[in-house]
C-alpha positions as CSV (number, residue, x, y, z in Angstrom):
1,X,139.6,45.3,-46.7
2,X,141.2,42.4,-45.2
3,X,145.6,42.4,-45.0
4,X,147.5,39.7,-43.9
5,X,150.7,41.0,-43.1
6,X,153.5,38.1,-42.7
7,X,157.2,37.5,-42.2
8,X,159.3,34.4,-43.8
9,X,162.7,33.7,-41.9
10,X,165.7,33.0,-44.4
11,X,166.0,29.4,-43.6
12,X,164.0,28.2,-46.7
13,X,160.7,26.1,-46.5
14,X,159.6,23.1,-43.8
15,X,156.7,21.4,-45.3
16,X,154.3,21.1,-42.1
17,X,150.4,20.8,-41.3
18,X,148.9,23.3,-39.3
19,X,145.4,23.2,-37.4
20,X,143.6,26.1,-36.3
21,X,141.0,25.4,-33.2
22,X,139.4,22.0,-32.9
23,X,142.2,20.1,-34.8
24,X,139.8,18.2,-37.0
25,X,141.1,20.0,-40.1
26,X,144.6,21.2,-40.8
27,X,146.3,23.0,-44.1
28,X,149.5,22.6,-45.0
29,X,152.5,24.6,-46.3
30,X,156.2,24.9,-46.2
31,X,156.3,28.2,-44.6
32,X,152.6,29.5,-42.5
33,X,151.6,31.8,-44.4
34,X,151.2,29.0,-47.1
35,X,148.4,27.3,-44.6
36,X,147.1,30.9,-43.5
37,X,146.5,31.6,-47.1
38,X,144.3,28.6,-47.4
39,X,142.2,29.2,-43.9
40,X,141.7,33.3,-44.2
41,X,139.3,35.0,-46.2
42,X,142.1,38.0,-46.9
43,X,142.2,40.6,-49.9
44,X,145.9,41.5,-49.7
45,X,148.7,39.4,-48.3
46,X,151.9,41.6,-47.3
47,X,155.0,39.5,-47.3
48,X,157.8,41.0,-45.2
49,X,161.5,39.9,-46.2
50,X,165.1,40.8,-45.8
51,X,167.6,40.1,-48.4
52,X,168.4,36.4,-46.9
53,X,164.4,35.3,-47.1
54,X,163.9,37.0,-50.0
55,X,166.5,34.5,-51.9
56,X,166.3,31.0,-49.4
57,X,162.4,31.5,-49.0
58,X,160.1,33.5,-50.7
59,X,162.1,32.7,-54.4
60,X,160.8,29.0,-53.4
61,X,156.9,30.1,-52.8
62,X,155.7,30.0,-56.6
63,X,152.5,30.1,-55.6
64,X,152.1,33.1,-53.8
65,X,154.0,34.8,-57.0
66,X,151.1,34.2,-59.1
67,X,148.6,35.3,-56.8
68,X,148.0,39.1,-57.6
69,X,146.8,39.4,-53.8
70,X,150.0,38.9,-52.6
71,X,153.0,40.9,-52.7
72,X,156.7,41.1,-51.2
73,X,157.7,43.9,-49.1
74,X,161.3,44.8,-48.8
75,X,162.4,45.1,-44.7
76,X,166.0,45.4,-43.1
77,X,167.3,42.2,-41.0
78,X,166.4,44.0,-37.8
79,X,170.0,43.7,-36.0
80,X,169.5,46.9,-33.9
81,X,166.8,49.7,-33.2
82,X,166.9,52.0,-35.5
83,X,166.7,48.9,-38.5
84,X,163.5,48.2,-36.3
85,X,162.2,51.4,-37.0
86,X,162.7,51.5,-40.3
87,X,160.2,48.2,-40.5
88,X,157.9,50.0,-38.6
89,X,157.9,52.9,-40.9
90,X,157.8,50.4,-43.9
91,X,154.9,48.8,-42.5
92,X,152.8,51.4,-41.4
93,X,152.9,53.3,-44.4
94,X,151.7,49.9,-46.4
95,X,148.5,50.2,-43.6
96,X,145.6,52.6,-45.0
97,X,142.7,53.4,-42.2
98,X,139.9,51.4,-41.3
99,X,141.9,48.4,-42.4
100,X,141.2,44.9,-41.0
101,X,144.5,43.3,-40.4
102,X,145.6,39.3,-39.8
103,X,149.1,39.4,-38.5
104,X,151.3,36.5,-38.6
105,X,154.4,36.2,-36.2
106,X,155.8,32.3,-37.2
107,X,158.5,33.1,-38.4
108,X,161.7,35.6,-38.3
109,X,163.2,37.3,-35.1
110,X,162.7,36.5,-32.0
111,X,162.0,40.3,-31.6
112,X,159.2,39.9,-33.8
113,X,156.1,39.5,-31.4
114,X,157.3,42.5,-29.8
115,X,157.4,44.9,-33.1
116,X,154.1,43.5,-34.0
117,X,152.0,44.3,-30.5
118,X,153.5,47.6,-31.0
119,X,151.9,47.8,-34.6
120,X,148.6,46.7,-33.5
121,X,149.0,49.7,-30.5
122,X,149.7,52.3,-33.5
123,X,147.2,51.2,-35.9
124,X,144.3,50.8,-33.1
125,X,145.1,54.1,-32.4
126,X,146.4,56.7,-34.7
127,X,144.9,54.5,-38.1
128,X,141.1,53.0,-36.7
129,X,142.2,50.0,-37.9
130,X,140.8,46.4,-36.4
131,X,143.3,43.7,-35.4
132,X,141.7,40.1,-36.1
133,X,143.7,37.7,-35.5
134,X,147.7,37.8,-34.4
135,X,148.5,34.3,-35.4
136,X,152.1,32.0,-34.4
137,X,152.0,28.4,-35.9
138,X,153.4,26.3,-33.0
139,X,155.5,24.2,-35.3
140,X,157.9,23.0,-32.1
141,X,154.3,21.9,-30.8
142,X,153.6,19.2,-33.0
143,X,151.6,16.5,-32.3
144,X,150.6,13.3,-34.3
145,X,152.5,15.5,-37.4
146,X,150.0,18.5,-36.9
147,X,151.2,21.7,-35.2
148,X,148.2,24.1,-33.4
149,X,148.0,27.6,-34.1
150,X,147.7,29.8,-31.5
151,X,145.8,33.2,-31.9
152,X,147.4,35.9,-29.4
153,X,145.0,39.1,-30.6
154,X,143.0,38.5,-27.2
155,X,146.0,40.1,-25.1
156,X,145.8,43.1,-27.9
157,X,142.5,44.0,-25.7
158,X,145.0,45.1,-22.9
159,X,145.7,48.3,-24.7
160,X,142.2,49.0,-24.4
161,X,142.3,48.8,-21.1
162,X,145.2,50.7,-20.7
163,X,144.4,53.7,-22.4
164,X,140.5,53.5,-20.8
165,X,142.5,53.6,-17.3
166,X,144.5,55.7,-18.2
167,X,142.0,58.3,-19.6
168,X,139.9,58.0,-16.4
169,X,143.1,58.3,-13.6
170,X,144.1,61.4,-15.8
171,X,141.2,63.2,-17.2
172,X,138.4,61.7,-15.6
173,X,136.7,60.4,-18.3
174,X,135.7,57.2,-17.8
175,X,132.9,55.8,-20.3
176,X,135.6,53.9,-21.9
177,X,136.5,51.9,-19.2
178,X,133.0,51.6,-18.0
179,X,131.8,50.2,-21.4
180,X,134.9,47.7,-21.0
181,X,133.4,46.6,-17.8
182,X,130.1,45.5,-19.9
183,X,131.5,43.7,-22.8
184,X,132.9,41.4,-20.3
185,X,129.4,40.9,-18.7
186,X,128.2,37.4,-19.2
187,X,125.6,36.9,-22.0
188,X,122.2,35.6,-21.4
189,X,123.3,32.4,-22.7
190,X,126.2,32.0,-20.4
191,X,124.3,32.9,-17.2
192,X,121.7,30.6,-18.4
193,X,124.5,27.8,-18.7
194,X,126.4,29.3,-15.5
195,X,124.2,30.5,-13.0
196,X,126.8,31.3,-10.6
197,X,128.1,34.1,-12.6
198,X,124.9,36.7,-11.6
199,X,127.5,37.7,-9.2
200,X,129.9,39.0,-11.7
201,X,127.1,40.0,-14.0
202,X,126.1,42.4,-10.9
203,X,129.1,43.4,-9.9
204,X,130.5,44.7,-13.3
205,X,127.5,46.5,-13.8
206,X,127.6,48.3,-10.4
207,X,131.2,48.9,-11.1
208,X,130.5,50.4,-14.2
209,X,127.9,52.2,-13.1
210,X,129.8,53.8,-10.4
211,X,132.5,54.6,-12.8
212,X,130.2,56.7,-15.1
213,X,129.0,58.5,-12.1
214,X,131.8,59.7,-10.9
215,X,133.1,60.5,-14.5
216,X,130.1,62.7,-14.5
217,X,130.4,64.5,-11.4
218,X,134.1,65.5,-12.4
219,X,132.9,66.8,-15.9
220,X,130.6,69.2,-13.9
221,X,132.5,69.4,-11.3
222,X,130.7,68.0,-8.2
223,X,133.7,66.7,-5.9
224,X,130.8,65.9,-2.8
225,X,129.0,63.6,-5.2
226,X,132.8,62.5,-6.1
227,X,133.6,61.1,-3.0
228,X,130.3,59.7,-1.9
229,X,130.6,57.7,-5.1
230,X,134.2,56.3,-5.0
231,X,133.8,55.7,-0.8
């Protein structure tokens, strides 16, 4: 299962085109989730409002009222923390495991991009659920009458990262940050294309390598073989 989840601010719609990539197509709506709806393959669309959105904006979406994928979910304005963890709380709960989620940060508080990396940290890790895409539709970015749309889930992968690290410093496990190392190796393909990586191909996988021996020599406790390694 596929969720979008989405915000609408409370200043009603703005009729503009959106392109996603290579610009050669664009979809068009009066808020972004109108043009997301069109581009994503999605089997549930959550639509987050306050009071103020819920009467200047999403009353003016007929469309999405029809659609029985798509539904309005109640949240506070957002004015201090404790209204921020109540959308937390109202999100989550809306989240089941294992879901695929496509978030959506256009529009709404500026506070917004920070509540949603901190959704995508809780549902990666206490709900196994995968984030896609976290998408903001440059509208102030226009060009030509087309605004890009610019897809921030790669910097989600720093949590992985974190939590691998942090796992290895602490507890000396470290085939999470190890098999990080190697999904960053380049591809046959690309080293085909870019010779000059090898290098990096070689020293990731050494690095790794050395990782995962050490990681083993803690877990049976070997500190010789320990230091030798990490020298």
């Amino acid at each position: 299962m596929t969720t979008i989840v989405t915000f609408l601010g409370d200043r009603g719609l703005l009729e503009t085109k959106y392109s996603f990539g290579d610009r050669t197509q664009f979809y068009t709506g009066g808020v972004f989730a109108e043009a997301l709806a069109q581009f994503c393959e999605f089997d549930r669309m959550i639509v987050c409002v306050t009071e103020k959105a819920k009467l200047n904006t999403w009353s003016k979406l007929v469309k999405f009222h029809s659609d029985p994928r798509i539904q309005a979910l109640d949240i506070p304005t957002g004015i201090d923390t404790g209204e921020m963890w109540q959308t937390f709380e109202i999100i989550a709960a809306e989240i089941p495991e294992g879901e695929s989620v496509i978030f959506d940060i256009t529009h709404g508080l500026r506070s917004l991009p920070f509540l949603v990396f901190l959704f995508a940290a809780y549902f990666k890790a206490a709900k196994n659920v995968s984030i896609k895409s976290i998408y903001y539709g440059a509208f102030e970015l226009k060009a030509n009458e087309i605004a890009p749309v610019i897809d921030l889930s790669e910097f989600i992968s720093m949590i992985d990262w974190i939590t691998a690290t942090t796992r290895f410093t602490e507890m000396g496990n470290g085939q999470a940050l190890a098999d990080l190392l190697r999904n960053e190796m380049p591809t046959i393909e690309e080293l085909r294309d870019r010779p000059d990586w090898s290098d990096l191909s070689v020293s990731l996988e050494n690095t790794a390598s050395a990782i995962e021996t050490i990681s083993l020599a803690l877990s049976i406790t070997r500190p010789i073989e320990v230091m030798a390694t990490s020298a």
